[in-house]
C-alpha positions as a Markdown table, in Angstrom:
| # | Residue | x | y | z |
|---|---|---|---|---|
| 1 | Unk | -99.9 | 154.5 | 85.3 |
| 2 | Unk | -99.9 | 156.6 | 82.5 |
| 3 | Unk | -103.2 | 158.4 | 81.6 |
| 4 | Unk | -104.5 | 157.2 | 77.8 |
| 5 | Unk | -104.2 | 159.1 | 75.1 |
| 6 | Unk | -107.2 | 161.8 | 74.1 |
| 7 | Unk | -109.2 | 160.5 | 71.7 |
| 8 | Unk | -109.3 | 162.6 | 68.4 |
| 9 | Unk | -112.0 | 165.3 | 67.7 |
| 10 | Unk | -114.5 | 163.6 | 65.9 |
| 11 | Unk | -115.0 | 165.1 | 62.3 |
| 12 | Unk | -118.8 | 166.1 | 61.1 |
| 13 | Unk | -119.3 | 163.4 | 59.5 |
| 14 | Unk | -122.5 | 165.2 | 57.4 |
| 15 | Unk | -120.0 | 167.9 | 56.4 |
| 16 | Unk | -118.1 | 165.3 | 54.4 |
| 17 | Unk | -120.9 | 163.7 | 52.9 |
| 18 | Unk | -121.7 | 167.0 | 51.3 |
| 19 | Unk | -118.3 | 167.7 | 50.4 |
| 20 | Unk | -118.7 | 164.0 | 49.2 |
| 21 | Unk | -121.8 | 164.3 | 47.1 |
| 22 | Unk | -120.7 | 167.5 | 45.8 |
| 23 | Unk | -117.4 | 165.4 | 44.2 |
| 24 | Unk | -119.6 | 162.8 | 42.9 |
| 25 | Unk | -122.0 | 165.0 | 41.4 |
| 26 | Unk | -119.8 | 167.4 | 39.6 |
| 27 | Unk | -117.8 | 164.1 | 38.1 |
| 28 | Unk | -120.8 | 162.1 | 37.2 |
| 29 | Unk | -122.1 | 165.6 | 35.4 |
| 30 | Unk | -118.7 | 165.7 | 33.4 |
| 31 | Unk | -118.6 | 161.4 | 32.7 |
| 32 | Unk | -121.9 | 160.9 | 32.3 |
| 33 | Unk | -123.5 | 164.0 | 30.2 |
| 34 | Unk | -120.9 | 165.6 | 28.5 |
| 35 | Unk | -122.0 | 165.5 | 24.6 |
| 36 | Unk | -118.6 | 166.7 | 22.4 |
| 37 | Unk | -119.4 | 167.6 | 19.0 |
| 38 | Unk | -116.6 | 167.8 | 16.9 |
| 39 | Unk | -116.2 | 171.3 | 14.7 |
| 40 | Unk | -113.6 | 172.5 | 12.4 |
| 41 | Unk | -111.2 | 173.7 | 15.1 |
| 42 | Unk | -111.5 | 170.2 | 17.4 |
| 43 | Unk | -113.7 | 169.1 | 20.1 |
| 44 | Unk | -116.3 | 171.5 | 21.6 |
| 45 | Unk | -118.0 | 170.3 | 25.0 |
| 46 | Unk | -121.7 | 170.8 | 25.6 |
| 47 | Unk | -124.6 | 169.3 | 27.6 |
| 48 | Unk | -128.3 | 167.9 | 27.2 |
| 49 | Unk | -129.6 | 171.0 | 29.1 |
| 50 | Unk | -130.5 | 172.7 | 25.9 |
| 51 | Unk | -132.0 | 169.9 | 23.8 |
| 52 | Unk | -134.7 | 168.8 | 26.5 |
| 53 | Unk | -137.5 | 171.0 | 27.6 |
| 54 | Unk | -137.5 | 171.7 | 31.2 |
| 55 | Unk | -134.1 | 169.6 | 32.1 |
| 56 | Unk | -132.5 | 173.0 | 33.0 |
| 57 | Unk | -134.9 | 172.6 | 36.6 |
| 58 | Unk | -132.5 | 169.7 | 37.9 |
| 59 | Unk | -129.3 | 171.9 | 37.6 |
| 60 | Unk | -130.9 | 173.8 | 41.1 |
| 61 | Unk | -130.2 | 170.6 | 42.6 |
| 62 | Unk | -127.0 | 169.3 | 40.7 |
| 63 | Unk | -125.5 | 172.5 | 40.0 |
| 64 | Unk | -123.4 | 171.8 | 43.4 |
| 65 | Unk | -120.3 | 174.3 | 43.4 |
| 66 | Unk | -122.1 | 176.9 | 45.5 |
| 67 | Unk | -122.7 | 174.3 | 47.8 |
| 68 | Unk | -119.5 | 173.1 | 47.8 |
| 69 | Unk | -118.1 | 176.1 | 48.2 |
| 70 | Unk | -120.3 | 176.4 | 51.1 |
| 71 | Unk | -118.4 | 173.4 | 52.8 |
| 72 | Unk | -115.3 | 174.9 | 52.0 |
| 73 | Unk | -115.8 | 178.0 | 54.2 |
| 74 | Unk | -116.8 | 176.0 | 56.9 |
| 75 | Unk | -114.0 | 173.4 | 56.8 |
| 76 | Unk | -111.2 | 176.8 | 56.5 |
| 77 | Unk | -112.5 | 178.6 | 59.4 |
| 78 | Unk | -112.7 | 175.2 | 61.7 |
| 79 | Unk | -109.4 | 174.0 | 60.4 |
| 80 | Unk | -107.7 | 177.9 | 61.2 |
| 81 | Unk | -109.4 | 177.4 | 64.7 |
| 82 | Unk | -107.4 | 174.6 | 65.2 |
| 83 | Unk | -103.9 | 176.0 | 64.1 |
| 84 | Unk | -104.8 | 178.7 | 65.9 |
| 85 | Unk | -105.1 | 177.3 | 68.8 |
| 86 | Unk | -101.9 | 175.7 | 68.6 |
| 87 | Unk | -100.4 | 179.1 | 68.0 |
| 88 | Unk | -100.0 | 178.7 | 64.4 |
| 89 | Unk | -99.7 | 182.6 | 62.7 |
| 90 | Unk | -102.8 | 182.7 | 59.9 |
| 91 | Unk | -100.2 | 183.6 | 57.1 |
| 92 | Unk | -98.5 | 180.0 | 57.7 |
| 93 | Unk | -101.9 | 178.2 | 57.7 |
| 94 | Unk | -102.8 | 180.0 | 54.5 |
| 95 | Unk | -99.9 | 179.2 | 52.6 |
| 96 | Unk | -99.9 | 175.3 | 53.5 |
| 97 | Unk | -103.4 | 175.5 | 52.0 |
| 98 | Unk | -102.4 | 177.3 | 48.7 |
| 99 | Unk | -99.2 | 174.8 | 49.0 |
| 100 | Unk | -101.4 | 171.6 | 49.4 |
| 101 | Unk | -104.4 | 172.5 | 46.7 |
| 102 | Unk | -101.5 | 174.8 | 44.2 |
| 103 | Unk | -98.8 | 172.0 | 43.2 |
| 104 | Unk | -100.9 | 169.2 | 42.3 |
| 105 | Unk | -103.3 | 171.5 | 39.8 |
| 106 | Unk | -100.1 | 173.2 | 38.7 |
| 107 | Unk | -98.8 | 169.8 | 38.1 |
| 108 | Unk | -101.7 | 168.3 | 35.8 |
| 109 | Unk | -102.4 | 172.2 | 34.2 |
| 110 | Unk | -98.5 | 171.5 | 33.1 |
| 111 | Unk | -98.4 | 167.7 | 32.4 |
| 112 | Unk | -101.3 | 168.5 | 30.4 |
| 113 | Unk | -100.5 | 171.5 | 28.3 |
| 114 | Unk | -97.0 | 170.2 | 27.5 |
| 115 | Unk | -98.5 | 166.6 | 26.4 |
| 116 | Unk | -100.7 | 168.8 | 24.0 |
| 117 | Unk | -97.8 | 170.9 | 22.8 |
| 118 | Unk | -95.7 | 167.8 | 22.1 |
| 119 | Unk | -99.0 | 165.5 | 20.4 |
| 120 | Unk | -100.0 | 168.0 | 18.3 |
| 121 | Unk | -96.2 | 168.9 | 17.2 |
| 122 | Unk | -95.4 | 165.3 | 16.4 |
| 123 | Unk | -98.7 | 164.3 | 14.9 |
| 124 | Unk | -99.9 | 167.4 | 13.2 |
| 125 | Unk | -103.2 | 167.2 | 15.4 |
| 126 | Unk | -104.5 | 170.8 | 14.8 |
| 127 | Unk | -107.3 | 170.2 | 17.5 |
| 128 | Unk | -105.3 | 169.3 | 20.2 |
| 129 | Unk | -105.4 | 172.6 | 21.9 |
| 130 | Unk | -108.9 | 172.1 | 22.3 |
| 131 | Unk | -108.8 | 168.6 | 23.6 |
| 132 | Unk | -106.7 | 169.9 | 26.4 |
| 133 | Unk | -108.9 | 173.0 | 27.5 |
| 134 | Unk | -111.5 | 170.7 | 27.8 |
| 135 | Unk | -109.6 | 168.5 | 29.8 |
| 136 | Unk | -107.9 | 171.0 | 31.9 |
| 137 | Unk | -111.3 | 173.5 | 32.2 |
| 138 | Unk | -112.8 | 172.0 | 35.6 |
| 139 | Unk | -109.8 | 173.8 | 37.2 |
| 140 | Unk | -111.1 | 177.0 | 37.1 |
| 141 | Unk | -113.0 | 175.7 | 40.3 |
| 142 | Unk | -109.5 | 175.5 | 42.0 |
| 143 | Unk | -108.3 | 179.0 | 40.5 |
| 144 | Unk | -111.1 | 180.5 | 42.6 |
| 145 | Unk | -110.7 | 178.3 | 45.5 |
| 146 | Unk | -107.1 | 179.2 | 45.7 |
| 147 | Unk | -108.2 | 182.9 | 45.6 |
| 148 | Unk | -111.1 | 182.4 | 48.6 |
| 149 | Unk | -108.1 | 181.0 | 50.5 |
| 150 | Unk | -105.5 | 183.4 | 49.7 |
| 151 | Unk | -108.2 | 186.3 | 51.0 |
| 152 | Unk | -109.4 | 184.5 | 53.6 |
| 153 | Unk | -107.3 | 186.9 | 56.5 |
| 154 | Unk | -109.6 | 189.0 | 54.7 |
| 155 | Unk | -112.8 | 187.4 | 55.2 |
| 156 | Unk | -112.2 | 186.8 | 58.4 |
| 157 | Unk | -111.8 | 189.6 | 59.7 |
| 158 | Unk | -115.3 | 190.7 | 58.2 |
| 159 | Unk | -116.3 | 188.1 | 59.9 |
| 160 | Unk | -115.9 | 189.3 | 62.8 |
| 161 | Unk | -116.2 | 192.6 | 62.4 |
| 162 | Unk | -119.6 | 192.7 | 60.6 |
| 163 | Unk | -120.8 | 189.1 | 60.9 |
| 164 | Unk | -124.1 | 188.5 | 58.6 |
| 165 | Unk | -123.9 | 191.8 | 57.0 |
| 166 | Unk | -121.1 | 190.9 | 55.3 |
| 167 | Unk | -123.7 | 188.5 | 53.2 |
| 168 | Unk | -125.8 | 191.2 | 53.0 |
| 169 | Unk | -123.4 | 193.5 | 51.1 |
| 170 | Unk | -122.1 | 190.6 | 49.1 |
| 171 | Unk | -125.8 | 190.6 | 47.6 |
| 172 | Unk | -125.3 | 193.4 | 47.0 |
| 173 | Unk | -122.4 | 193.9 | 44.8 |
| 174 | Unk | -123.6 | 191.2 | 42.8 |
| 175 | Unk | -127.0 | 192.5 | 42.8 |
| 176 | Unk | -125.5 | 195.6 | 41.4 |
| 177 | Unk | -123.2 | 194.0 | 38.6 |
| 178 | Unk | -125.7 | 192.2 | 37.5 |
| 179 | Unk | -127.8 | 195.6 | 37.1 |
| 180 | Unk | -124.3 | 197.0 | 35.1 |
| 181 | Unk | -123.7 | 194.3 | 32.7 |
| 182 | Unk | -127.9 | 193.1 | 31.9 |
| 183 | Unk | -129.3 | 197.1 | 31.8 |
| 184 | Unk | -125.4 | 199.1 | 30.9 |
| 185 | Unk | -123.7 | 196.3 | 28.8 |
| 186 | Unk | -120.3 | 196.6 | 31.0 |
| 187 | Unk | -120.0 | 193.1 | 30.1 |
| 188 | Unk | -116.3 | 192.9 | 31.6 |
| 189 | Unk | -117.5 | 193.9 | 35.1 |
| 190 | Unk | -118.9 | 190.7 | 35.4 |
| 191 | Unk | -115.2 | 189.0 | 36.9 |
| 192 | Unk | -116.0 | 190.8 | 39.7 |
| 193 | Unk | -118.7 | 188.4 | 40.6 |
| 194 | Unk | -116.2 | 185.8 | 40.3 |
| 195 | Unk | -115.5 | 187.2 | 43.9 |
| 196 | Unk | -118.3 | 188.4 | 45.6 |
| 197 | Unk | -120.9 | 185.3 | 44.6 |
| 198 | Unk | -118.3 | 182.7 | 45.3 |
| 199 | Unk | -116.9 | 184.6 | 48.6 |
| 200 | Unk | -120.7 | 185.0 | 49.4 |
| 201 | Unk | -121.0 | 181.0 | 49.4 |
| 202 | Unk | -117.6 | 181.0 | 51.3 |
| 203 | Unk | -118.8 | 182.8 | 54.1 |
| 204 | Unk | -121.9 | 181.6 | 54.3 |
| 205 | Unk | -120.1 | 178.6 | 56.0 |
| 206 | Unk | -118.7 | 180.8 | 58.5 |
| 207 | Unk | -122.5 | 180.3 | 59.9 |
| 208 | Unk | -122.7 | 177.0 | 59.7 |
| 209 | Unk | -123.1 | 175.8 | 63.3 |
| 210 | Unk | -125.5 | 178.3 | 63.2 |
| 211 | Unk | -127.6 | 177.0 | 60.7 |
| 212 | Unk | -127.1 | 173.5 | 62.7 |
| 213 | Unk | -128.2 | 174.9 | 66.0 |
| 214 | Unk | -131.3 | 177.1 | 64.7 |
| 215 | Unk | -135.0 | 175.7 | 64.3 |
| 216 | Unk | -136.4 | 173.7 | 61.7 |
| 217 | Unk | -138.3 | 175.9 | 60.8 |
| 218 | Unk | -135.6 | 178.6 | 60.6 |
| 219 | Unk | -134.5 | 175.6 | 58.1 |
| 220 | Unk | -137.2 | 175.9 | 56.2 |
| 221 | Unk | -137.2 | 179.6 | 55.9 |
| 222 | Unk | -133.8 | 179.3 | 54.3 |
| 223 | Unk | -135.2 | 176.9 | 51.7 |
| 224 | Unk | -138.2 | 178.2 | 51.0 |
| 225 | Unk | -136.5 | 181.4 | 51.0 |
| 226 | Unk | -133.5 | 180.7 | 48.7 |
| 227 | Unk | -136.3 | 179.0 | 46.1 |
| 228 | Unk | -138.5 | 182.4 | 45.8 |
| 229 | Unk | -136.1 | 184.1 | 45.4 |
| 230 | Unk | -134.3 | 181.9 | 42.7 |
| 231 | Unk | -137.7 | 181.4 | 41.2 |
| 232 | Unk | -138.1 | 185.3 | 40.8 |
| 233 | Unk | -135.3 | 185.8 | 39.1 |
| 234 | Unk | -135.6 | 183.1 | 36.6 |
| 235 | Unk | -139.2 | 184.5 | 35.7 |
| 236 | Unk | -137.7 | 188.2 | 35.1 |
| 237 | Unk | -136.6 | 186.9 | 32.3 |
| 238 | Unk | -133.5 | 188.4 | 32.9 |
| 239 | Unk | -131.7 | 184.9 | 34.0 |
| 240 | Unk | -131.5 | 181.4 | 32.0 |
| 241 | Unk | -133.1 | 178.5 | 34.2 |
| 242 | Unk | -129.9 | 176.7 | 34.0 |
| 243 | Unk | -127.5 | 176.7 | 36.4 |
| 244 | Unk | -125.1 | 175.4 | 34.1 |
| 245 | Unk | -123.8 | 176.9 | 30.7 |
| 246 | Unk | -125.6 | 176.2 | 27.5 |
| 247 | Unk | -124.6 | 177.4 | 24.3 |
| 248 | Unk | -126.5 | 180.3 | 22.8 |
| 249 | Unk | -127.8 | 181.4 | 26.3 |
| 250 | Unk | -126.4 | 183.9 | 28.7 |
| 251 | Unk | -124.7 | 182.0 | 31.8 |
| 252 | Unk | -125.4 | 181.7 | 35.2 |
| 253 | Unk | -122.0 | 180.7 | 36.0 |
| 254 | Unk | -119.2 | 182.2 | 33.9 |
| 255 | Unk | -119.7 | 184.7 | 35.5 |
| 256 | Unk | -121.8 | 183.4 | 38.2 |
| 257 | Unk | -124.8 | 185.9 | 38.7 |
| 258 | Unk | -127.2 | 186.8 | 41.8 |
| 259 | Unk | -128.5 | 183.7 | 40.8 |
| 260 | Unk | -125.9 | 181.5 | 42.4 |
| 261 | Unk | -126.7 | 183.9 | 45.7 |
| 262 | Unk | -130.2 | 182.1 | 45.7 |
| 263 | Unk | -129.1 | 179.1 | 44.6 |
| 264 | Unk | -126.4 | 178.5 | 47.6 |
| 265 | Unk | -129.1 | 179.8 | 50.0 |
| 266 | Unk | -132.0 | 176.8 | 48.7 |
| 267 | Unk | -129.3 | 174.5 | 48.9 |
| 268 | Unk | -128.0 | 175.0 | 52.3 |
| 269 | Unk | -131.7 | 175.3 | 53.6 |
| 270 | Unk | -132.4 | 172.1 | 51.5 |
| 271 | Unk | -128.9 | 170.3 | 53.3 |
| 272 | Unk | -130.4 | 171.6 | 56.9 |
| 273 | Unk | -133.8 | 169.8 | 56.3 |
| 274 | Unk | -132.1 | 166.4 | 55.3 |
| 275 | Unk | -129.7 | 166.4 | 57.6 |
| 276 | Unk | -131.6 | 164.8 | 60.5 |
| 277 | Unk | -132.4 | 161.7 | 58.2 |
| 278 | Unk | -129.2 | 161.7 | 56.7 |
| 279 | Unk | -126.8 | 161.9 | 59.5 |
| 280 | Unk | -129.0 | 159.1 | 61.2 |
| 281 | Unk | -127.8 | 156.7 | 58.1 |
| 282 | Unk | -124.0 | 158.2 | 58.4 |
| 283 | Unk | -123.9 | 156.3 | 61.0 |
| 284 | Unk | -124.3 | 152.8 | 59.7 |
| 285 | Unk | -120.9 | 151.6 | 58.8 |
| 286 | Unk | -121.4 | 150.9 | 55.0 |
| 287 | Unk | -122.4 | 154.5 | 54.9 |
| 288 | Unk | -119.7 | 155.6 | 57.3 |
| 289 | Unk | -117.1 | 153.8 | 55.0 |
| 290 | Unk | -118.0 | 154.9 | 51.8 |
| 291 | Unk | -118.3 | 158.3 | 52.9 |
| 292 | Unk | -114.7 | 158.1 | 54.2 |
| 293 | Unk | -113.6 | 156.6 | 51.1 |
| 294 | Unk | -115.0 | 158.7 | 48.8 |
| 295 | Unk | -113.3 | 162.0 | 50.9 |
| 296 | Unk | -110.1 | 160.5 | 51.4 |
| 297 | Unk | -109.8 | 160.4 | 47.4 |
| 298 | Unk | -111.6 | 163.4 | 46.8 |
| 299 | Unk | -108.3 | 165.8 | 45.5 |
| 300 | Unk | -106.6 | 162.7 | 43.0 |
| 301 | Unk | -110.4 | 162.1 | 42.0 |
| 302 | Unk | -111.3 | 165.7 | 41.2 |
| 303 | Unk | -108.1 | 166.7 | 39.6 |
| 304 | Unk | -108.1 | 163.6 | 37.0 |
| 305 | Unk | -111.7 | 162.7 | 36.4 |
| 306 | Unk | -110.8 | 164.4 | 33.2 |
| 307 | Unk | -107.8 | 163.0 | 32.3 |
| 308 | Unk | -109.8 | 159.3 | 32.7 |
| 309 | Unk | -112.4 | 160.7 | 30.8 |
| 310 | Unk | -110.5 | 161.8 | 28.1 |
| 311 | Unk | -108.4 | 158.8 | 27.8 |
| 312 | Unk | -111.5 | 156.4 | 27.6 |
| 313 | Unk | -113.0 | 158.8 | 24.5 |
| 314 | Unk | -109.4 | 158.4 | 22.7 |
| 315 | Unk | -109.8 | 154.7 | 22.8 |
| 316 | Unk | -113.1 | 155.1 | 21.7 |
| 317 | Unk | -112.3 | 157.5 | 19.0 |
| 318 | Unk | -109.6 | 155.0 | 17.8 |
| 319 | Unk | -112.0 | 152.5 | 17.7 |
| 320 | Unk | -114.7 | 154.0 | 16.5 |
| 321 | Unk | -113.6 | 157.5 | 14.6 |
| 322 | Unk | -114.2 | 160.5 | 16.2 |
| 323 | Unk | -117.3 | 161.1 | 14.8 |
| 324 | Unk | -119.2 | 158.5 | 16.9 |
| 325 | Unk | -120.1 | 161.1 | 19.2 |
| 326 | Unk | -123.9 | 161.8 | 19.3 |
| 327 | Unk | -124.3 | 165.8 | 18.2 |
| 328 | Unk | -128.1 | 165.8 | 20.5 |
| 329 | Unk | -129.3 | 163.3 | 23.4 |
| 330 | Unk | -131.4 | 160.6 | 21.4 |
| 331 | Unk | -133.3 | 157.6 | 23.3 |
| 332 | Unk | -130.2 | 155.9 | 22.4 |
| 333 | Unk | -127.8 | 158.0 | 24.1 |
| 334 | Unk | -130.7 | 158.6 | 26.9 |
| 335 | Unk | -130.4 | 154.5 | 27.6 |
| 336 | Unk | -126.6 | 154.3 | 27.9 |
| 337 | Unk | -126.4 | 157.2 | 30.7 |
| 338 | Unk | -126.5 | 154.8 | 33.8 |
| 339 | Unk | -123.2 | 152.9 | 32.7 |
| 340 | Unk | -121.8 | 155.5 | 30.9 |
| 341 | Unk | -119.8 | 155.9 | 33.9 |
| 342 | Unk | -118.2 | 152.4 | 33.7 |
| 343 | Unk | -115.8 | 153.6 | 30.8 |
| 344 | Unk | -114.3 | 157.2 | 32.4 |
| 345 | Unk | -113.8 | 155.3 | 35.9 |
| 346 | Unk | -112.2 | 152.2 | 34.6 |
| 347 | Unk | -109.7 | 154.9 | 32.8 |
| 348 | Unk | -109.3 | 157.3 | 36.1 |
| 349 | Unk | -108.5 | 154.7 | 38.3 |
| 350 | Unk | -104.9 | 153.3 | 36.9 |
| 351 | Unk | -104.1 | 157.2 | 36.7 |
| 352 | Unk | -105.0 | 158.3 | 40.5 |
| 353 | Unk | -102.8 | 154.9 | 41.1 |
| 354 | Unk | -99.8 | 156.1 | 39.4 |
| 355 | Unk | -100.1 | 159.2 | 39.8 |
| 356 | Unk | -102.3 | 160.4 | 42.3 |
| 357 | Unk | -101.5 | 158.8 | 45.6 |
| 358 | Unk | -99.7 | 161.0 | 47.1 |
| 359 | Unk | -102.3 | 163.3 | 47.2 |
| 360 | Unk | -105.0 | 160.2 | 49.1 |
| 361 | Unk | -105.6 | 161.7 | 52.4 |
| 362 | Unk | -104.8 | 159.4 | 55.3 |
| 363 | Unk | -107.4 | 157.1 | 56.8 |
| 364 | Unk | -109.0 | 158.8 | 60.3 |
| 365 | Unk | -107.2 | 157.5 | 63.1 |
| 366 | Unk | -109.2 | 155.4 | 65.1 |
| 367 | Unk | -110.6 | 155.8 | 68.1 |
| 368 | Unk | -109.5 | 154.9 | 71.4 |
| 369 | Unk | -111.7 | 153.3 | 74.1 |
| 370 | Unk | -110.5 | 153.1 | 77.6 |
């Protein structure tokens, strides 16, 4: 009688429903309050951040890359455990990853520029090359995730050479380019950030069974922690509130600042204090399902959120003329955010369908029970 088969490592299921809610988050932001006004040179993107007093405080909530980021270090250094142990050489396992997450933003970056090239050509659109660097801008986040991955032999290896110091360090360097381009104006030396902050929330994950195993209150510390020392440097005056770009303000983000170091650290001490209750409900099966779902769709879904989004406003626009966009959030525009949604998704769908399946990761395998 032959022995039944192993059944498959189960996933962290509360691992994907941050990766999950990170997705969700960063499209709903982009569908639901993107305001484009509409200047000389074409379309210009902005947000409600800057037209209502004290909104910025929800972006140290929403503002979710850090944390997704975060996830992403965890999910490397698990998944190079496992080709590991199957003898799999670490250049290998990083070059499937560039290969998997490269090609499909390649693709649309491509499809997307040459659609743009050819439109504006035939139909003398002059603003088309700004409709397509809004369309194709979220992929910066996959620029600099294909960089975290291509160094991560590199991270590694700190890893386990200097463990947490390597955070400390990372601080660090950002601390001190921060310093360079506020106090010295070497404004350039700010892309260097673009490494160590987001590295810094990379290997942060590398500590995430960690976090899982330590105390509550440990959990707390990292919250409460994270918020001081976000709050502090908000006060100085030396940071915006947001955590997303505003026009006329300096950013947080491009290039992300020390900022981002306090923000990933609230947010991963926030995640450790809801996970009881949340992974408690992850295991009721509407919960269970969705959360599945929404991972297995999560590359087709980022990569052409845009491209549904951008589709919906061009019916609009030839409906309604361009200039039906509203330049600053009225009540109006405040009452249409919770089905303004409905439009972008109804657009994004047919494209992941056409275009976008290949990239749908396959459904877990189930279970056996002996």
């Amino acid at each position: 009688m032959t022995e039944p088969a192993p059944a498959p490592a189960k996933r962290d299921n509360y691992i994907d429903f941050m990766r999950a809610f990170s997705l969700l988050v960063v499209v709903a932001w982009h569908w639901v309050f993107t305001i484009v006004v509409w200047k000389d040179d074409g379309p210009h993107a902005t947000n409600p951040i800057g037209f209502t007093t004290g909104l910025w405080a929800i972006t140290w909530l929403l503002q979710v890359m850090p944390l997704f980021f975060y996830v992403g270090g965890y999910s490397h250094l698990v998944s190079w455990q496992k080709a590991h142990d199957k003898g799999e050489r670490l250049s290998r396992f990083v070059l499937k990853r560039l290969r998997r997450l490269a090609v499909p933003a390649i693709a649309l970056f491509v499809v997307w520029v040459a659609a743009g090239i050819a439109l504006g050509a035939i139909f003398n659109l002059k603003w088309m090359g700004r409709a397509v660097l809004l369309v194709v801008s979220p992929l910066w986040f996959m620029g600099v995730y294909l960089m975290l991955v291509a160094l991560l032999p590199v991270f590694l290896w700190l890893h386990e050479r200097w463990d947490t110091i390597v955070l400390v360090f990372l601080a660090a360097i950002a601390g001190a380019i921060d310093i360079l381009r506020f106090r010295y104006h070497y404004s350039w030396l700010g892309m260097v950030n673009m490494i160590a902050v987001w590295a810094l929330c990379h290997q942060l994950g590398f500590f995430y069974d960690r976090l899982v195993t330590a105390t509550r209150r440990a959990d707390w510390t990292l919250l409460w922690g994270g918020l001081a020392a976000l709050g502090g440097l908000v006060a100085s005056g030396l940071y915006p509130g947001s955590m997303v770009g505003v026009p006329g303000e300096t950013s947080n983000m491009a290039p992300p600042t020390l900022c981002i170091v306090a923000l990933v650290l609230f947010q991963a001490g926030v995640a450790e204090v809801l996970r009881p209750r949340l992974e408690a409900r992850l295991e009721r099966p509407r919960w269970a399902r969705a959360n599945e779902t929404i991972n297995r769709f999560s590359m087709p879904l980022f990569l052409f959120h845009t491209t549904g989004m951008a589709l919906h406003r061009a019916v609009r626009y030839a409906w309604a003329g361009n200039r039906n966009e509203a330049r600053e959030p009225t009540l109006w525009w405040w009452l249409q955010r919770p089905l303004a949604f409905v439009g972008p998704l109804l657009f994004t769908l047919p494209v992941i369908y056409l275009f976008g399946r290949r990239w749908v990761r396959a459904a877990r395998p189930t279970a056996r029970h002996t």
